[in-house]
LUMSE-210054 format. One line per field, with one value per residue (C-alpha): residue in one letter; y, x, z; residue number from 1. Coordinates in Angstrom, 2 decimals. Layout:
BEGIN
r [A|...] $
yy [Y|...] $
xx [X|...] $
zz [Z|...] $
k [NUM|...] $
***
This chain:
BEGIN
r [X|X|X|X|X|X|X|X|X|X|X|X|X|X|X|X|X|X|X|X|X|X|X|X|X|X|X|X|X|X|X|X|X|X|X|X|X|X|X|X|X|X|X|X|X|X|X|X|X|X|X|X|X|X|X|X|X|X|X|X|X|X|X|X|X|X|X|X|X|X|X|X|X|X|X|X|X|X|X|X|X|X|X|X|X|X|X|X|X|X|X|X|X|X|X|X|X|X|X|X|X|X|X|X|X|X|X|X|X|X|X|X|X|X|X|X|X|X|X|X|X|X|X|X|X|X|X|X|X|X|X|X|X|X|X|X|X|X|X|X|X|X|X|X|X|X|X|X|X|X|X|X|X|X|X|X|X|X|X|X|X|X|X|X|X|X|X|X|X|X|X|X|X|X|X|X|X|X|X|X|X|X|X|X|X|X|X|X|X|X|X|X|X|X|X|X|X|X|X|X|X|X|X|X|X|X|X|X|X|X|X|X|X|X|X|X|X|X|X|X|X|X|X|X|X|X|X|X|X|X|X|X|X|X|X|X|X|X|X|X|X|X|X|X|X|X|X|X|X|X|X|X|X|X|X|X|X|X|X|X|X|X|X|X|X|X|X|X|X|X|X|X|X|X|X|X|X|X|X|X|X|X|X|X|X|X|X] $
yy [74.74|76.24|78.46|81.38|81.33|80.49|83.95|85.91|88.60|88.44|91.43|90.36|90.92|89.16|85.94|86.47|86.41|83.00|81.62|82.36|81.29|77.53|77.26|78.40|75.72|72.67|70.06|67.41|63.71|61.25|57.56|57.59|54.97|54.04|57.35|60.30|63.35|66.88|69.13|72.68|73.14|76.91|78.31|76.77|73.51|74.86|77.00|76.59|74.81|75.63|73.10|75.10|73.86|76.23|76.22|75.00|75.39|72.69|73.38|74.72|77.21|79.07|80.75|82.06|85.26|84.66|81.80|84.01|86.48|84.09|81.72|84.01|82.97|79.81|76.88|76.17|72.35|73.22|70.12|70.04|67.90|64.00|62.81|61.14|61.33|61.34|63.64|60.82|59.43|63.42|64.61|61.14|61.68|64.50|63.53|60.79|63.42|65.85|62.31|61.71|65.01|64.74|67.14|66.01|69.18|72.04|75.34|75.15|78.04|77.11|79.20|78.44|74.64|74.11|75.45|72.47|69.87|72.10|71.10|67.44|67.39|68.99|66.73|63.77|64.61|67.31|66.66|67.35|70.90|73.98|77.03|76.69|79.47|79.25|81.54|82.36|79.00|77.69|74.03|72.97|73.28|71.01|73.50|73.97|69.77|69.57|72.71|70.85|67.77|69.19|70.56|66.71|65.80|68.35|68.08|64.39|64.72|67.98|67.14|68.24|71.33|73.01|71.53|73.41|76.54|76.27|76.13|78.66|81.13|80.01|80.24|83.76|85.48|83.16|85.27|88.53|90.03|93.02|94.87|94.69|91.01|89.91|88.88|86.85|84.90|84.45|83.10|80.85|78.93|78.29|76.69|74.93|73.56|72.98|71.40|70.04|69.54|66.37|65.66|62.93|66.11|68.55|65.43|64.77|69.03|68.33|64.65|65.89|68.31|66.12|63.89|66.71|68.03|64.18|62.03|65.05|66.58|69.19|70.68|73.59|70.57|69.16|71.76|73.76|73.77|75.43|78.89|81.61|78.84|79.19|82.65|82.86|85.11|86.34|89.76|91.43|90.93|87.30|86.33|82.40|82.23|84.71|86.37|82.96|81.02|82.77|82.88|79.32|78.98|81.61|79.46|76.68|77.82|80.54|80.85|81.70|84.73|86.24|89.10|90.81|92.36|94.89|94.44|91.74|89.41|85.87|85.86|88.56|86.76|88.14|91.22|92.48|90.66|93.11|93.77|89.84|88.13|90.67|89.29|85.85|86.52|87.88|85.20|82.01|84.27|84.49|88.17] $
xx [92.33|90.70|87.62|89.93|92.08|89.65|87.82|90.74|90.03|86.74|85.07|84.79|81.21|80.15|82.65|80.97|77.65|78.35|79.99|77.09|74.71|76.22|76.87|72.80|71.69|74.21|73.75|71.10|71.40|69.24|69.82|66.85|66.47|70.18|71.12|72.75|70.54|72.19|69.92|69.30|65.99|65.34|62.00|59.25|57.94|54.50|54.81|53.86|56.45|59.09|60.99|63.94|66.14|68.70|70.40|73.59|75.57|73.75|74.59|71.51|73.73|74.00|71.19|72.65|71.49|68.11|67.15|66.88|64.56|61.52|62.15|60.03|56.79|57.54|59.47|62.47|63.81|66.63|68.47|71.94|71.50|73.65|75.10|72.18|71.40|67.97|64.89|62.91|65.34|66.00|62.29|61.20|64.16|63.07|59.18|60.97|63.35|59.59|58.04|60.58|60.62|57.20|56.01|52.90|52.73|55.25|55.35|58.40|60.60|62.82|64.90|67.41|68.48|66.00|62.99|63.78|63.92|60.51|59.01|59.24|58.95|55.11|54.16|55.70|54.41|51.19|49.86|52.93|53.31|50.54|52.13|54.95|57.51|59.50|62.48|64.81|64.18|63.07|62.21|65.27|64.70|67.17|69.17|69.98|69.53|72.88|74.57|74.74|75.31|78.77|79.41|78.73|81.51|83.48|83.73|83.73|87.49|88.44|91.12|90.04|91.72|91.04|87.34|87.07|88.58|85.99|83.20|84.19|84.55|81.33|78.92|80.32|79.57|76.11|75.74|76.57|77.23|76.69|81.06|80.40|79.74|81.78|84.73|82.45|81.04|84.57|85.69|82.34|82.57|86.09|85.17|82.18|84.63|87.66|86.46|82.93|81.57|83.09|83.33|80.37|78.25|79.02|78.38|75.10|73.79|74.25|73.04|69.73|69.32|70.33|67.34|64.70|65.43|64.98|62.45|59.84|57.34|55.77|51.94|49.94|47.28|49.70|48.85|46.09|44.09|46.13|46.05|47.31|49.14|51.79|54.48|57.09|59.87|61.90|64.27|64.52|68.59|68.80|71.61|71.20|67.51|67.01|63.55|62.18|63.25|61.16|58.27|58.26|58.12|55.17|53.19|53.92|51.99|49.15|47.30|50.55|51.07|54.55|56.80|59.77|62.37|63.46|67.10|67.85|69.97|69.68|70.16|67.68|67.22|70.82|71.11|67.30|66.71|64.72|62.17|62.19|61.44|58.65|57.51|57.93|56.33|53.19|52.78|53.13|50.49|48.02|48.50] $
zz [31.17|34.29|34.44|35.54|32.69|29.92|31.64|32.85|30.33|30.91|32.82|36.39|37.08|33.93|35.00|38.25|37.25|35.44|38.60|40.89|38.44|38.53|41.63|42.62|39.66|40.14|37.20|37.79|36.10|35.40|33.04|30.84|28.50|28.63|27.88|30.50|30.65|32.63|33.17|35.04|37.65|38.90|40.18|42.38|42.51|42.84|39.40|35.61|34.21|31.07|29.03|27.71|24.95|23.69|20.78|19.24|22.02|23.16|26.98|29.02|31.13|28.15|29.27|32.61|32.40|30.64|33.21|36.52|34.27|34.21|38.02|40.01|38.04|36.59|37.28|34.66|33.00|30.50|29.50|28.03|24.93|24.97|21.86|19.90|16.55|15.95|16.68|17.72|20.42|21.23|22.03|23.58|25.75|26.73|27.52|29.50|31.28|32.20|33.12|35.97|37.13|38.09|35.21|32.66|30.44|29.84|28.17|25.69|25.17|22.15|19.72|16.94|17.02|19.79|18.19|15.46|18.50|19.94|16.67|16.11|20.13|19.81|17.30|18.96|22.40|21.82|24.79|26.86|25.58|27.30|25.27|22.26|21.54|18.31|18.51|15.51|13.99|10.94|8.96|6.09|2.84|0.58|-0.20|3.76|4.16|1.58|2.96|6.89|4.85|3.82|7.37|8.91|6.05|6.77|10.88|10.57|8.68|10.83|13.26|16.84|17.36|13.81|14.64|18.14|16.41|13.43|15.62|18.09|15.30|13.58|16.90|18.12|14.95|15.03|18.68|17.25|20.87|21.80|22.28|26.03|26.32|23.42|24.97|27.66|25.20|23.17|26.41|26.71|23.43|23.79|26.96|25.28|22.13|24.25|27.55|27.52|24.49|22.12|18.46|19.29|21.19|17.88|15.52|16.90|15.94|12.67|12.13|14.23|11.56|8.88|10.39|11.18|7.34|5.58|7.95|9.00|6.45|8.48|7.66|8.81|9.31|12.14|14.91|12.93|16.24|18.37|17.23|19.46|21.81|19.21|19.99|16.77|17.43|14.73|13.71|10.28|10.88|11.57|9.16|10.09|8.96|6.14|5.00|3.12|5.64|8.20|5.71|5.31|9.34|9.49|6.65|8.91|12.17|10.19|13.43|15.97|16.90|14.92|16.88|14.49|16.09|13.73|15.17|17.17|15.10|15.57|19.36|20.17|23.83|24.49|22.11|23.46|26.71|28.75|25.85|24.63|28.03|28.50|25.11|27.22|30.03|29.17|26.29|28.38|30.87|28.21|27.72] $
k [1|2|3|4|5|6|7|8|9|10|11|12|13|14|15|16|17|18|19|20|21|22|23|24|25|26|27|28|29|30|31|32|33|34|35|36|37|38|39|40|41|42|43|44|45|46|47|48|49|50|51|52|53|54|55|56|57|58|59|60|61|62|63|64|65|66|67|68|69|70|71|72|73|74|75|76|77|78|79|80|81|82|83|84|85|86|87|88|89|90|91|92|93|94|95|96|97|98|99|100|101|102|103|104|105|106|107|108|109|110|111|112|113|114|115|116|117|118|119|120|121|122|123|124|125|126|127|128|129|130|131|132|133|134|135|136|137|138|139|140|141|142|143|144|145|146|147|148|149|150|151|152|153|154|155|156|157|158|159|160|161|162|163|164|165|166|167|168|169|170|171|172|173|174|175|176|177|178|179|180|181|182|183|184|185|186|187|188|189|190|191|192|193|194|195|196|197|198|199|200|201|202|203|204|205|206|207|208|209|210|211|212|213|214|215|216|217|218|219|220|221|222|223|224|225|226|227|228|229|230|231|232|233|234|235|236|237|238|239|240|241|242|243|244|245|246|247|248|249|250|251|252|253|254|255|256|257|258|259|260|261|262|263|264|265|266|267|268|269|270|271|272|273|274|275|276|277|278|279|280|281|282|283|284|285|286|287] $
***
């Protein structure tokens, strides 16, 4: 289906905005490792640099309006993620991908599935990473381990259409947009599940997970010296990652700094963008 009918309902300046937004950041590729990497550049070569993983959706322009917001101080990697199914080959893909961009150390900006990849990445790779931010994530207990374990069973036996509808439905209430961008981002993650993400690229969320939640035992010893380099970003509302889950993440990192968004839901980059990429801004700064 084309871009103008997946957005034809879509209001025009918010269809537009997503246009002009690809067309000034047109996908980069590079073979790393035997794998394809696409990837978004914006900002100045001469800048501080941010590695920017989003989340589930997996695809970095899903951060077209959030991008632009930081490129006038700092200069911007966001990968889409390929199909593998391990952290391991994941974050060393991803030091590989920084490596031949010329880049030796990058502030990471990371929320929801991403700020699980930011994690394993930091301890993987610490001395790639200057400042960490931990958005709306969390580390899986067992009881979360088993819950994505049904999903993977689930979506492995889902024909493709009901699996594209499934997931469409799942990630728009995981958005929670605000009425005046909701039917954007309907229109957005039927695009995603319909024309450019496969059953291999959803497989691969939820075996990453399945991986972060079984091979990593994560300590407050791991990064106990990095104190205030650490930025956790949560909201009170976040119905993916409920109150204990967010504890456990704060008990994780004692010395990071922790911001609550007393409404913000688990996409507080979209629902409060002005307010969070101040938050951004002046941490990655040193403000």
């Amino acid at each position: 289906m084309s871009f103008e009918a997946i957005y034809a309902h879509v209001p025009a300046d918010q269809r537009e905005a997503l246009r002009h937004f690809r067309e000034a950041h047109p996908v980069q590729t590079r073979d790393l490792r035997g794998t394809r990497w696409t990837y978004l550049v914006g900002g100045s070569h001469d800048k501080p640099v941010i590695l920017w993983l989003v989340g589930g959706l997996r695809m970095a322009d899903a951060a077209y309006r959030s991008i632009p917001l930081l490129e006038d101080e700092f200069r911007i990697i966001a990968p889409d993620y390929p199909a593998l199914d391990t952290m391991a080959a994941l974050t060393d893909g991803l030091a590989d991908l920084l490596t031949a961009e010329g880049v030796s150390r990058a502030h990471v900006l990371a929320g929801s599935f991403g700020g699980m990849v930011a994690q394993v990445f930091v301890r993987r790779h610490p001395r790639r990473v200057g400042r960490l931010i931990l958005s709306t994530t969390a580390v899986l207990d067992e009881a979360g381990a088993e819950r994505y374990r049904q999903q993977l069973e689930m979506m492995t036996a889902a024909p493709p259409e009901v699996l594209a509808q499934v997931s469409q439905a799942r990630f728009l209430e995981m958005i929670a947009p605000p009425d005046s961008e909701r039917a954007f981002w309907a229109a957005y993650v039927e695009e995603l599940f319909t024309e450019r993400l496969s059953r291999a690229d959803q497989l691969s969320t939820v075996r990453c997970l399945l991986d972060f939640a079984h091979s990593y035992r994560l300590s407050p010893d791991d990064l106990a010296d990095w104190g205030e380099r650490i930025l956790l970003i949560e909201a009170e509302d976040d119905a993916t990652f409920d109150a204990e889950a967010r504890s456990r993440l704060r008990a994780l990192y004692p010395g990071a700094r922790t911001h609550r968004f007393e409404a913000g839901g688990h996409s507080p980059a979209t629902t409060r963008r002005e307010e969070y990429f101040a938050l951004v801004r002046s941490f990655l700064k040193g403000l």
